[in-house]
C-alpha positions as CSV (number, residue, x, y, z in Angstrom):
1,X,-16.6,-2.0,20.5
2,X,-14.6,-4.1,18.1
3,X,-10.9,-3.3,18.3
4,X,-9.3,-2.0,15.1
5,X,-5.7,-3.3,14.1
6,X,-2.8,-1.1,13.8
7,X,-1.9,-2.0,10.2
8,X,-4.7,-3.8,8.2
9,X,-4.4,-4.0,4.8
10,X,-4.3,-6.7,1.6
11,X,-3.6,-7.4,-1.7
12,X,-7.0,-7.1,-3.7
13,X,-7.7,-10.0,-6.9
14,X,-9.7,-7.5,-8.5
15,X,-8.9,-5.9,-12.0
16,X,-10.4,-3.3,-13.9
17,X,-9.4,-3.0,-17.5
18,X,-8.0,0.5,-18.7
19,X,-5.5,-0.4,-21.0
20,X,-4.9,-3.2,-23.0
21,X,-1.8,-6.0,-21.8
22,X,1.4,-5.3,-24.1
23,X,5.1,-5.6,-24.4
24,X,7.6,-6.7,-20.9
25,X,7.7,-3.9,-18.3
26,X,10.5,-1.5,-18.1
27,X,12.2,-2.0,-14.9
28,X,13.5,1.6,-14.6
29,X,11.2,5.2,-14.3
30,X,8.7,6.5,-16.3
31,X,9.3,9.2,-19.0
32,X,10.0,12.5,-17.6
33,X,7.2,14.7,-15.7
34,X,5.1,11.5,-15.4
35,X,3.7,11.1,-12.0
36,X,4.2,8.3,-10.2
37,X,2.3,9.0,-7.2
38,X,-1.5,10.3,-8.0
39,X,-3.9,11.2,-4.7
40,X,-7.7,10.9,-5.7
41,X,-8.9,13.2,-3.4
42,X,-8.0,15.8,-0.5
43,X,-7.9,13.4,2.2
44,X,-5.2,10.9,0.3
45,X,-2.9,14.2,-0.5
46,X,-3.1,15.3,3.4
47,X,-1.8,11.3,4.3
48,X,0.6,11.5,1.7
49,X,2.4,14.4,3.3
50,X,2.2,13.9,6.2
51,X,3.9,10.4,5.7
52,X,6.7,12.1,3.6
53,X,7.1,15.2,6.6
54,X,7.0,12.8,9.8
55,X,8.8,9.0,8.2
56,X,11.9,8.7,6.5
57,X,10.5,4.8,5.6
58,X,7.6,6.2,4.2
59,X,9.5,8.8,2.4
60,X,12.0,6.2,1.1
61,X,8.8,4.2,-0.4
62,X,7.5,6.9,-2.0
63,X,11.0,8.0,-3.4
64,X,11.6,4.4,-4.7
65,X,8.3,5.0,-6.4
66,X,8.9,7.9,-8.3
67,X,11.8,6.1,-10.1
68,X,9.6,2.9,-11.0
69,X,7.3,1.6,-14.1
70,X,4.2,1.9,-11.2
71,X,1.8,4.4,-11.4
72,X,-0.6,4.4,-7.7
73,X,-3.7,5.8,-7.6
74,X,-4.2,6.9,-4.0
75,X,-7.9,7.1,-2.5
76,X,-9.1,7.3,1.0
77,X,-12.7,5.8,1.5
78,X,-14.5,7.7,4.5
79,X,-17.7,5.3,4.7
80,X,-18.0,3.4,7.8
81,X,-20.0,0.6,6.5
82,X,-16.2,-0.2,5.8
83,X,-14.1,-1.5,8.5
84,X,-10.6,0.6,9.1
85,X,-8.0,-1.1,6.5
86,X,-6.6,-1.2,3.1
87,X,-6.0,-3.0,-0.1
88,X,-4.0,-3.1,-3.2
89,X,-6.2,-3.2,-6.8
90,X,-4.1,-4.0,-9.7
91,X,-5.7,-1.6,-12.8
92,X,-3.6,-2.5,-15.6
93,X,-1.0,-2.4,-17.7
94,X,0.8,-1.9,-21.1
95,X,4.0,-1.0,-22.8
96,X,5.6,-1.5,-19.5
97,X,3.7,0.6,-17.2
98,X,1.4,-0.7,-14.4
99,X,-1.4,1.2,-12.9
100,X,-2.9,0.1,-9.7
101,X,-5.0,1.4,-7.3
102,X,-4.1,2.0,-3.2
103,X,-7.1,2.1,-1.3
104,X,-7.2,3.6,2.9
105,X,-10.6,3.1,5.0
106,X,-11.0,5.2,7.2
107,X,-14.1,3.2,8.9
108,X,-15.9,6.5,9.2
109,X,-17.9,9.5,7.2
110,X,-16.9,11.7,9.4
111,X,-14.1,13.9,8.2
112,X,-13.0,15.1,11.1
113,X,-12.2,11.8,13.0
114,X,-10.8,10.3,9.6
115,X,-7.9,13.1,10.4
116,X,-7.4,12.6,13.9
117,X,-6.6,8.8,13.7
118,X,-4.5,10.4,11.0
119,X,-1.3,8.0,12.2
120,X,-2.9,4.9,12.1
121,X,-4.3,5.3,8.2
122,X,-0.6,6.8,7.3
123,X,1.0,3.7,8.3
124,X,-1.8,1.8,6.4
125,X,-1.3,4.0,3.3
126,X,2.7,3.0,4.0
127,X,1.5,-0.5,4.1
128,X,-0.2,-0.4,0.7
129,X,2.5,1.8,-0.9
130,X,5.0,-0.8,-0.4
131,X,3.0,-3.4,-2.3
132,X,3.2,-1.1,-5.0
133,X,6.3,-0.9,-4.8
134,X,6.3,-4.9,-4.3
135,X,4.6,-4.6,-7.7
136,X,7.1,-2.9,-9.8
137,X,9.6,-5.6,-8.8
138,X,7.9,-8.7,-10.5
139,X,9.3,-10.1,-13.8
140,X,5.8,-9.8,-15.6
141,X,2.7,-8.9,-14.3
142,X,0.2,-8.2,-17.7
143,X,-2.8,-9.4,-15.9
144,X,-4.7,-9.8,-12.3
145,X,-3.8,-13.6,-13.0
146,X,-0.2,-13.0,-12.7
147,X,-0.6,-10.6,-10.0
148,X,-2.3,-12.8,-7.7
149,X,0.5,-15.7,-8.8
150,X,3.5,-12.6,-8.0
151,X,2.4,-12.3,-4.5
152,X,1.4,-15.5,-3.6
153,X,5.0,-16.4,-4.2
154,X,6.9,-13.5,-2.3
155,X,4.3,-13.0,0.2
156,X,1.8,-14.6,3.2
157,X,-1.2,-16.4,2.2
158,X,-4.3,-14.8,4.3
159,X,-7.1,-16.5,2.4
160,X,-8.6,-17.1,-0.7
161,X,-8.8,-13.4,-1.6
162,X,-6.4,-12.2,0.9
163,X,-2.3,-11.6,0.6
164,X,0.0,-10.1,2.9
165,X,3.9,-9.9,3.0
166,X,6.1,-9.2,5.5
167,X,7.7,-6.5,3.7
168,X,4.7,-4.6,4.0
169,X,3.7,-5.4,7.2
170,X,7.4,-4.2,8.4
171,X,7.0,-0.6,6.5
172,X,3.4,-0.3,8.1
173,X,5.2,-1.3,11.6
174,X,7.7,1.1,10.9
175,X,6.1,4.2,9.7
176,X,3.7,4.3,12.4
177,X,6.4,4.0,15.0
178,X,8.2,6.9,12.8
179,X,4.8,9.1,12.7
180,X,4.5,8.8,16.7
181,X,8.1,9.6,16.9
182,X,9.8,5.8,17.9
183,X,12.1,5.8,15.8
184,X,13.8,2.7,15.8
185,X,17.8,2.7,16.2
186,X,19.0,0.0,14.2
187,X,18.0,-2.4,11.1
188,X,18.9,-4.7,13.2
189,X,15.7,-4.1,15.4
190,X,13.9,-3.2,12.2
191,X,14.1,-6.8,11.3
192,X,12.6,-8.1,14.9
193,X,9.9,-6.0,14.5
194,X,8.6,-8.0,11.8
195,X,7.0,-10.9,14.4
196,X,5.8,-7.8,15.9
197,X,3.5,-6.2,13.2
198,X,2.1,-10.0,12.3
199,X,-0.7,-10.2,14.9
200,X,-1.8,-7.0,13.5
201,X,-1.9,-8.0,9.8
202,X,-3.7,-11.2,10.9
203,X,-7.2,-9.7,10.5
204,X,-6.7,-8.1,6.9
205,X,-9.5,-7.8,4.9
206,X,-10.2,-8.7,1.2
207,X,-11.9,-5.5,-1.5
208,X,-14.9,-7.2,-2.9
């Protein structure tokens, strides 16, 4: 049986055009009563909160969030021709707002062990929402071209269709410590844990 990582996820080079590319992005929130965070289905909403109830990291992402120009698009894929991980699609954007899309496999169609390895795909979902959040920090990004180019130069490069930073493989670290209840005490050990979560990250995946 081929072990799984703890936190596998990437940056995906695919784009899929929904609106047209427009003016410089804002770099504060969205109008009011826009939402920033959107779960596709039920699975994605039962991650969702249980990463806000159980991780304060998790919860700071997803606060950070919902006071940027970023709109996610959470989905959870139970199909287990695809391995356990995650990726980041960038959908779009105009007049300032980015859409893109945060993808979870679950490697299985069963729905019943998707939820018990419930833990693991949290801290994946952490993982991928902190690329989004990585996202809504870059200068410009009107186009998959200058996505790609963003995280190339802030983050690890896996591959010809593969990113990574250590950012995200830090929250992903820490949220899954926080889910199981290891908290850690300082940022101090925070920061160490980063050469920690690497191996893990090693085998990420690219969305084809």
């Amino acid at each position: 049986m081929r072990a799984m990582p703890l936190v596998s996820a990437v940056v995906s080079l695919l784009v899929a055009v929904v609106a047209p590319a427009a003016a410089a992005p804002r770099p504060h929130a969205l109008a009011d009563g826009v939402q920033n965070i959107r779960a596709r289905d039920t699975v994605a909403i039962l991650f969702l909160r249980f990463g806000k109830e159980k991780s304060a990291r998790f919860r700071e992402i997803v606060r950070t969030l919902e006071a940027s120009n970023v709109i996610v698009y959470i989905e959870v894929r139970q199909d287990a021709e695809h391995p356990v991980g995650g990726g980041l699609t960038f959908i779009g954007e105009a007049h300032g707002t980015r859409w893109v899309r945060a993808t979870v496999d679950s490697g299985t169609g069963s729905y019943i062990r998707t939820c018990q390895d419930i833990v693991r795909l949290t801290s994946i979902l952490g993982h991928e929402l902190q690329h989004a959040l990585e996202a809504s920090q870059a200068a410009s990004l009107h186009d998959v071209g200058e996505f790609e180019r963003y995280f190339r130069s802030i983050g690890v490069d896996e591959g010809a269709r593969v990113l990574d930073t250590l950012a995200a493989r830090q929250a992903g670290s820490l949220v899954a410590d926080e889910l199981r209840g290891m908290v850690r005490r300082s940022r101090s050990d925070v920061v160490a844990s980063v050469g920690d979560a690497a191996p893990a990250a090693a085998t990420a995946r690219a969305v084809t």
